[in-house]
N, C-alpha and C positions, 0 to 999 in steps of 0.2 A: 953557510948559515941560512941562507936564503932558499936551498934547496930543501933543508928541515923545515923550515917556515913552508912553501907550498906539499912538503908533503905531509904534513899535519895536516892541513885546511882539507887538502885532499881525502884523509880518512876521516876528519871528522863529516864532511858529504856524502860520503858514503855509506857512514855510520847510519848518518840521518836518513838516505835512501832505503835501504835496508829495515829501518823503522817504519817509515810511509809502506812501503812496499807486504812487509813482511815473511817471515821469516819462512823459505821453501823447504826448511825440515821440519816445519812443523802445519804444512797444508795437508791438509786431508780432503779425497776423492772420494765421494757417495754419488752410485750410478744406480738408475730406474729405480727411480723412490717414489712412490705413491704421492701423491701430492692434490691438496685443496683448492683454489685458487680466493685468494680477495683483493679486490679493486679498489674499494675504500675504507677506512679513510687511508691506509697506506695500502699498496703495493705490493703483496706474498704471497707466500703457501704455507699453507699448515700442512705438518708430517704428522706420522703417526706417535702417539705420546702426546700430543698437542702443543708442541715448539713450532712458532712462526718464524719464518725466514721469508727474508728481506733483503735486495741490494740496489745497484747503481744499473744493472743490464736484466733488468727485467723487462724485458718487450715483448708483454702474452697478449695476446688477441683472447677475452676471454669476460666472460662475468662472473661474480663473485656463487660459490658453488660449484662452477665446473671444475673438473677431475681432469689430473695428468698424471706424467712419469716424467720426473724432472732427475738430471745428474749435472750435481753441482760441485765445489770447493770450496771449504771456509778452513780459517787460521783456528787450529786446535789449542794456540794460545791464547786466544782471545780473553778479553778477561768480563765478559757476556755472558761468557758460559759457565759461572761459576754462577749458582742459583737463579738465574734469569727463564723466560722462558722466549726469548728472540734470539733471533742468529743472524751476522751478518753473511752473504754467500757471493758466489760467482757462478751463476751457470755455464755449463759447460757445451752442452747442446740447447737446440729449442726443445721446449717442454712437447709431451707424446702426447695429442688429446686422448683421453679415454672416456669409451660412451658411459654415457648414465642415465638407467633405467628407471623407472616408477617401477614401488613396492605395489602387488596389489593383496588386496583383502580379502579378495575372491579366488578362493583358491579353486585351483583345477581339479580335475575327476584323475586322482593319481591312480587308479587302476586303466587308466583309458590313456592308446596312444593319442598324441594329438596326430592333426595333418602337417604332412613334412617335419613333423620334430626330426630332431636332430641328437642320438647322446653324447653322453657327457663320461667319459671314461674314467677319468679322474678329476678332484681337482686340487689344487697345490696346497701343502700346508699354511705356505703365502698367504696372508691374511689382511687384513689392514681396516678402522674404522672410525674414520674422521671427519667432524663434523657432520653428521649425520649420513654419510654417506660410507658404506659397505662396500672395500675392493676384492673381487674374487678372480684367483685365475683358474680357469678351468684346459681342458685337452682332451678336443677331438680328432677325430678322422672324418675327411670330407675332402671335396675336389679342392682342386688350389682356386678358383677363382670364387667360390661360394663366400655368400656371406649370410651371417645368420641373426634373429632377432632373440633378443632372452627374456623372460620370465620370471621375477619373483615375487613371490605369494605366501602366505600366511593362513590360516586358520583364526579367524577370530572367537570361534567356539571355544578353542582350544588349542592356545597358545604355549602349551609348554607341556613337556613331562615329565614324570618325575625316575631319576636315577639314581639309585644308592642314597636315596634320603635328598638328592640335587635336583632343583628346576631346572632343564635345559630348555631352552626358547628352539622352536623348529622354524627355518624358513625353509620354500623348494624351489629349487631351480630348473627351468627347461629352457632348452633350446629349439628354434625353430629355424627353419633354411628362407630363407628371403627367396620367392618365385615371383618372377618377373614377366612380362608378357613379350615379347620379345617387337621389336617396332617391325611395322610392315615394311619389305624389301632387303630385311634383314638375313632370310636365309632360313631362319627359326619359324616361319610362318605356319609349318604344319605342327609343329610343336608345342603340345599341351601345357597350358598351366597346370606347375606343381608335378609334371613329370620328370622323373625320376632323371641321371645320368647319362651321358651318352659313352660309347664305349671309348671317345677318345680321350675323354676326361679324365686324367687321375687322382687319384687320392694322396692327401700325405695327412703326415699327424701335426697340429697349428696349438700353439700355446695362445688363448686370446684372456685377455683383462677386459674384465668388465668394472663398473661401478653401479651399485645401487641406492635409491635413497633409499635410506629404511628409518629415517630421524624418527617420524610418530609410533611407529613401532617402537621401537627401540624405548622413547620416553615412555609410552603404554605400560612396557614392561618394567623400568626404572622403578616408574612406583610401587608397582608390585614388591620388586624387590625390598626398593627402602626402606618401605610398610613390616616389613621381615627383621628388616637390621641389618642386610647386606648392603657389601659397600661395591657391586660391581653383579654384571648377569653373564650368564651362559649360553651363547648361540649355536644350533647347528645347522649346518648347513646339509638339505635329501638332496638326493639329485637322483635324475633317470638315466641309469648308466647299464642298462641291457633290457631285451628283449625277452618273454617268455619262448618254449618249445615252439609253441604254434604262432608265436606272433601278432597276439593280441591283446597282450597288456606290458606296462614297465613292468620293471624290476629296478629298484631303489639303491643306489648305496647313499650309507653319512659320516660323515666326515667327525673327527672328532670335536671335542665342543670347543670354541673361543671362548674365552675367557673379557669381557671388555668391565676395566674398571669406570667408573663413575668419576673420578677424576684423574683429567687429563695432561694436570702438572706436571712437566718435568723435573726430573731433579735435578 
């Protein structure tokens, strides 16, 4: 009798552990997610869609606005996620910082190479636009030790065009190779700035994430839109993704248009 007696208590401990805990069939794993960061008055990231997530091992070194890639875990049971727009979570690794550039206004002379640019082969349908900040991943070829600075710019003249009867908002992207002066005793001493590769350098293909603000743009063109009766606008994204014959001007590709609604409710 007493053996029934402790092995009751026993599962109902259990039971309860298993509540606390929660249930491992029904955890779910999201890896390299875009992610916003805010500091006050709680503790999170905003994803894309606009749901904040929140936990207990959030240890970012960071202020509110900077960009990562966060892969975390939360209970698919939860009962949160039924019309809420919070998530409890577990990170799983430390969050990736990702840099974040300034929009500028002043756009560049897109038939003119810049110095040291850098192209832009592709870039992923991967999208992302939260909080005002715009995640792009692009894919070049360059040395492996290279690192490069990006660009994006807008047209304030002429901020959109029209297609099939559709505004699409334009921004452009460049890249530029970071040149360095090399310190004296270094070896690099004969070594011009901004000169090009040496031959022991190789090259591979590097998938980089960037983030941009582009919040004032972005509202700029909001009104536009909403002045319309649309409830969301169309970005694309040019980039300079080859060389003419001779080598003296871009050649542009764009990307198809994003779609970003104006609200960022979950459901």
């Amino acid at each position: 009798m007493k053996k029934k007696e402790l092995y009751s208590i026993l599962m109902i401990c259990l039971l309860m552990l298993s509540s606390c805990l929660g249930d491992t069939n029904t955890r779910i794993t999201v890896g390299e997610q875009e992610a916003v960061y805010q500091s006050r008055p709680t503790k999170g990231f905003y994803v894309d869609g606009g749901r904040f997530l929140y936990g207990s091992n959030l240890s970012v070194t960071g202020d509110t606005g900077d960009c990562f890639l966060i892969e975390y875990s939360f209970d698919s049971a939860a009962p949160e996620l039924q019309g809420t727009d919070s998530l409890a979570i577990e990170l799983i690794e430390q969050p990736v910082s990702v840099p974040l550039w300034p929009l500028d206004s002043q756009m560049t002379d897109t038939t003119k190479i810049l110095n040291n640019e850098v192209l832009t082969e592709s870039l992923l349908g991967r999208k992302a636009y939260i909080k005002g900040r715009l995640f792009l991943w692009s894919n070049h070829t360059e040395t492996e030790s290279q690192q490069d600075s990006f660009m994006l710019s807008y047209n304030p003249e002429k901020m959109y065009t029209i297609e099939e009867g559709k505004r699409i908002y334009n921004l452009y992207l460049r890249a530029i190779k970071k040149v360095t002066k090399p310190e004296e005793g270094s070896g690099d001493d004969n070594k011009e700035e901004g000169e090009g590769t040496t031959e022991t350098e190789k090259t591979v293909k590097v998938l980089i994430t960037n983030a941009f603000n582009i919040e004032e743009f972005f509202d700029k063109a909001k009104v536009q839109e909403e002045e319309k009766g649309e409830k969301g606008l169309s970005i694309a994204i040019n980039y300079a993704s080859a060389y003419n014959k001779d080598t003296t001007a871009c050649l542009w590709s764009t990307t198809e248009p994003m779609l970003i609604s104006f609200s960022e409710r979950v459901e």
